[in-house]
N, C-alpha and C positions, 0 to 999 in steps of 0.2 A: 562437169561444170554445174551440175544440179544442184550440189548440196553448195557451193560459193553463192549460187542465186539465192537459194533458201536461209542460209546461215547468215550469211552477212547482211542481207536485206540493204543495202547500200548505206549501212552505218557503221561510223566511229568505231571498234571496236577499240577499249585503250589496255593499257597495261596494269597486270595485278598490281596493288600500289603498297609500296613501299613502308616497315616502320620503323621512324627515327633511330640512327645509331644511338645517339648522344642524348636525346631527349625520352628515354621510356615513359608512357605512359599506363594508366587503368587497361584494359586489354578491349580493344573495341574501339570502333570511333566516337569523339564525340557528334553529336545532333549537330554541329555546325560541320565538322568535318563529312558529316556524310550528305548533307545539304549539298558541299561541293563536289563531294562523286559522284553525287548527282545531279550535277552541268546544272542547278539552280542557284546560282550564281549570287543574284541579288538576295536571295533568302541565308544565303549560305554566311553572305558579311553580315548581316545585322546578329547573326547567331554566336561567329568567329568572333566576333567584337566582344560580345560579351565575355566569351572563355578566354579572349587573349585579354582585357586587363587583369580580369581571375588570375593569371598568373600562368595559364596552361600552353604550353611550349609548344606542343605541336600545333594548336589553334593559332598562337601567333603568326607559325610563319606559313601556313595556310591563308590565313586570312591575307599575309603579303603576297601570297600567288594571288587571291581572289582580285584583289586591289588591283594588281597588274594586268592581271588577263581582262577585264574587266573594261580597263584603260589601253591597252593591247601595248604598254611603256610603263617602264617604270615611272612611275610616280613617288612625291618625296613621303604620301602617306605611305603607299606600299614599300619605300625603302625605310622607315622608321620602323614597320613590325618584324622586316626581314632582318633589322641593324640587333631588333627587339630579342629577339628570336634567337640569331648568334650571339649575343651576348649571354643568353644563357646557355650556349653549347651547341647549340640545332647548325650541323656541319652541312643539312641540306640549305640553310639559310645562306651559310658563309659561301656556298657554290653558286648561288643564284645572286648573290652582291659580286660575288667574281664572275660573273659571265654578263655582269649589267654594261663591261666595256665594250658589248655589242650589240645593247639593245639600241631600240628604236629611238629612245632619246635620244642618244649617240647622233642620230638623221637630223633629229629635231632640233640640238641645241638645246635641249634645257634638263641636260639629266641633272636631278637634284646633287647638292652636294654629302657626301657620305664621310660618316668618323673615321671611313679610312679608304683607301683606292681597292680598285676592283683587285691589283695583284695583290696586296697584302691581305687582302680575305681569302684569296687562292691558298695563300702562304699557310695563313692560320689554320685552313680547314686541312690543307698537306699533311701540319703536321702533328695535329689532332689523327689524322684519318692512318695514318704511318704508324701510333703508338699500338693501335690495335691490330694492325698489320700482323707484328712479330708475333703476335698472338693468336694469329690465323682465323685473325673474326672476318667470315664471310662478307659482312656488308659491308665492313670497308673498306676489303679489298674491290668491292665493288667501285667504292666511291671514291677510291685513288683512280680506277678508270675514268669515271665520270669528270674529274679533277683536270687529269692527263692526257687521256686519249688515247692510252698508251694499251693494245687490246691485250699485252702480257698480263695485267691487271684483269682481265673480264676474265682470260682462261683462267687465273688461280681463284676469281672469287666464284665460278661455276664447279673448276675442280672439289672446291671446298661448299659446293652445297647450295650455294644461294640461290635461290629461286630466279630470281631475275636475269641475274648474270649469264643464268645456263638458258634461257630463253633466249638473250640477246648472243648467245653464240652460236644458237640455232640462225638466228637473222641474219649474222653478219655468214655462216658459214653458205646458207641458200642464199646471199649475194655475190658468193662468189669469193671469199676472203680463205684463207688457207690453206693446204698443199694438199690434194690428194691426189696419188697417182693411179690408182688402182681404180677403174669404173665402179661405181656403184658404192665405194665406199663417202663419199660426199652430202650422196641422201643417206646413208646409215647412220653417219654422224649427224646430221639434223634431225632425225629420228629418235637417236639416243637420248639429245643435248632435249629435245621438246617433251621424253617422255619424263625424262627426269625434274622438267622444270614441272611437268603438270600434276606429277607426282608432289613435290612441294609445295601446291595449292595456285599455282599462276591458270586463272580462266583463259589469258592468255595466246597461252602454252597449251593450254587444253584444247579451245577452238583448232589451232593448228594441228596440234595434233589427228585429230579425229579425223581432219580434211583429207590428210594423208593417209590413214586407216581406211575411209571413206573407198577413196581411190586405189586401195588396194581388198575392197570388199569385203573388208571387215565388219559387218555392220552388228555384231554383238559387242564388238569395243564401241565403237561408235557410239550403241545406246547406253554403254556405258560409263563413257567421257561425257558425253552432255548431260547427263541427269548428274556428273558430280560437279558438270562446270555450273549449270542452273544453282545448284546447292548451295555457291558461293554469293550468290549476290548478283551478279554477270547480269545485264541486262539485256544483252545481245544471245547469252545461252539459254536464260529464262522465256526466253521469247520463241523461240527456236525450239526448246523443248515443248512448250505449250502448244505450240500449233500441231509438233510432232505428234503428238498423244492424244493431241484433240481430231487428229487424221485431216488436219488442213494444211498441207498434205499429209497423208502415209507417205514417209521416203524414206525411211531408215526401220520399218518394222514394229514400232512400239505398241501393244497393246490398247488399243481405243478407251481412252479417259477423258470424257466428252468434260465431268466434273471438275478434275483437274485442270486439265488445261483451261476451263473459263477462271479458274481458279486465279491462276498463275496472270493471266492477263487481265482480270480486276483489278491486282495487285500492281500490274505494269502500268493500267490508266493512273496510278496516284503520283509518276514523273511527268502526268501530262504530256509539254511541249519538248521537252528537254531530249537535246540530242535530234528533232524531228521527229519522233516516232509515233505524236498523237492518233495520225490517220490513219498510220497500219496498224495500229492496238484498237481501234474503236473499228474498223474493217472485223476484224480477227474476233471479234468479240459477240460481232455483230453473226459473223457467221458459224459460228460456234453454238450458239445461244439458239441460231433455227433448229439444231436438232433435237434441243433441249427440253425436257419440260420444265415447269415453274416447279415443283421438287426436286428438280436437280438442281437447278439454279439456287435454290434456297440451301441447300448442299455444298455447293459451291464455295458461297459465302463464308459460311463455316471451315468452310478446308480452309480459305484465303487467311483466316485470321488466325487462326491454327500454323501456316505456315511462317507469317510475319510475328508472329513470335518467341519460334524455333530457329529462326534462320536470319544471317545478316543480312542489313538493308541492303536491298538495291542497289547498285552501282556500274556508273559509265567506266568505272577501274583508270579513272587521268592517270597518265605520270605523275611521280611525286615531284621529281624534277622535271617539271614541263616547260616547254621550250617555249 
């Protein structure tokens, strides 16, 4: 249980996030999109705003998650950039106008009215998500699951590769979902499904992974799953590796980088409050810093900026499709 207390720190960890079947964009997030993977929420719409009248697809129908989560219902400005959004093709837009038949408006009375009902945006996004089916494109066979429910759709969009998909058939299989008759073969296959997801780039995927290697005393994979999950962005492996390195704790063996890891955690204070993590990053920082001298600290700083920008921003990794 050591490394769940250290790892997870009793936070959020979310899911690698997802990019658009239907809408490709420049390669990268933008400044507003990564404001919301970084659970700053209000900074994130005044940013989305601007990229979704630009014209930019995936900011629109981000900024109709932002809208929504925000309001914790849909509302009829977040169903205007989600309506915004499908209409230019964004098949994650047209799932989230289909799954509005059980939002919280629904409770309220007052879901706005929509150019079209929750099931005909089901429908549209079906059979947009169908065409590239026969074509054996990963994501959306993914997102016929997502669509459906149907998990014959999560095995073939894992069989075929996708990140996500094979992560999520890690979860559903360590719930208990599939036939194994043979002991031992249930954690093999969650093992398989998790390394191949983290292989794919899901931090994820990663975290679990490692937990499982963790516990079977593996601790050279271990050091070398978190330093590629940190790599990503992960705020949750970023953080976990810094302390790692910086020996607050030693639990997994890393080489004492008192530089780095203040490094990593300058970096972690620029999400602030977001997600709760202010007090254990200014704790961490604080006691990091006692061993320090003012030349390594000045060191430090240098590495921090040197890292932010070789490496993607920061991120809580939300579902793209959050519920």
């Amino acid at each position: 249980m050591l490394l769940i207390r250290h790892l997870v720190l009793a936070l959020t960890v979310a899911v690698y996030a997802a990019t658009s079947l239907a809408t490709p964009q420049a390669s990268g997030p933008t400044l507003g999109v990564s404001l919301y993977n970084q659970l700053k929420i209000s900074s994130a719409i005044s940013e989305l705003e601007k990229e979704a009248q630009s014209g930019n697809v995936e900011s629109q129908y981000y900024l109709g998650e932002a809208l929504r989560k925000r309001n914790r219902y849909m509302t009829s400005e977040a169903q205007h950039w989600y309506e915004t959004a499908a209409n230019n093709g964004s098949i994650y837009a047209m799932i989230q106008l289909g799954r509005s038949s059980h939002d919280l408006c629904q409770q309220m009375k007052n879901c706005p009215l929509g150019e079209k009902s929750p099931a005909d945006w089901f429908e549209k996004a079906k059979g947009l998500a169908l065409q590239k089916t026969n074509e054996g494109d990963p994501e959306s066979l993914y997102l016929m699951y997502e669509i459906t429910l149907n998990r014959d759709w999560l095995e073939k969009s894992a069989m075929a590769g996708y990140p996500i998909a094979q992560y999520w058939m890690a979860v559903s299989e360590r719930q208990g979902e599939g036939f194994f008759f043979i002991p031992g073969k249930r954690d093999a296959s969650v093992k398989k499904w998790l390394l191949l997801s983290s292989e794919g780039g899901n931090p994820k995927a990663m975290m679990d992974y490692l937990q499982m290697l963790y516990e079977e005393g593996d601790m050279s994979s271990v050091r070398h799953w978190l330093e590629v999950a940190a790599e990503t962005g992960d705020q949750t492996a970023t953080s976990n590796y810094g302390a790692y390195i910086s020996h607050t704790p030693d639990s997994v063996g890393y080489p004492l980088d008192l530089v780095k890891g203040y490094a990593l955690f300058s970096l972690l204070k620029e999400l602030e409050d977001a997600g709760g993590i202010k007090d254990y990053v200014d704790r961490k920082i604080e006691k990091i810093s006692e061993k320090m001298t003012p030349e390594q600290i000045e060191q430090a700083e240098g590495v921090a900026k040197e890292w932010k920008k070789t490496h993607p921003p920061l991120s809580f990794f939300p579902d793209k499709l959050g519920r």
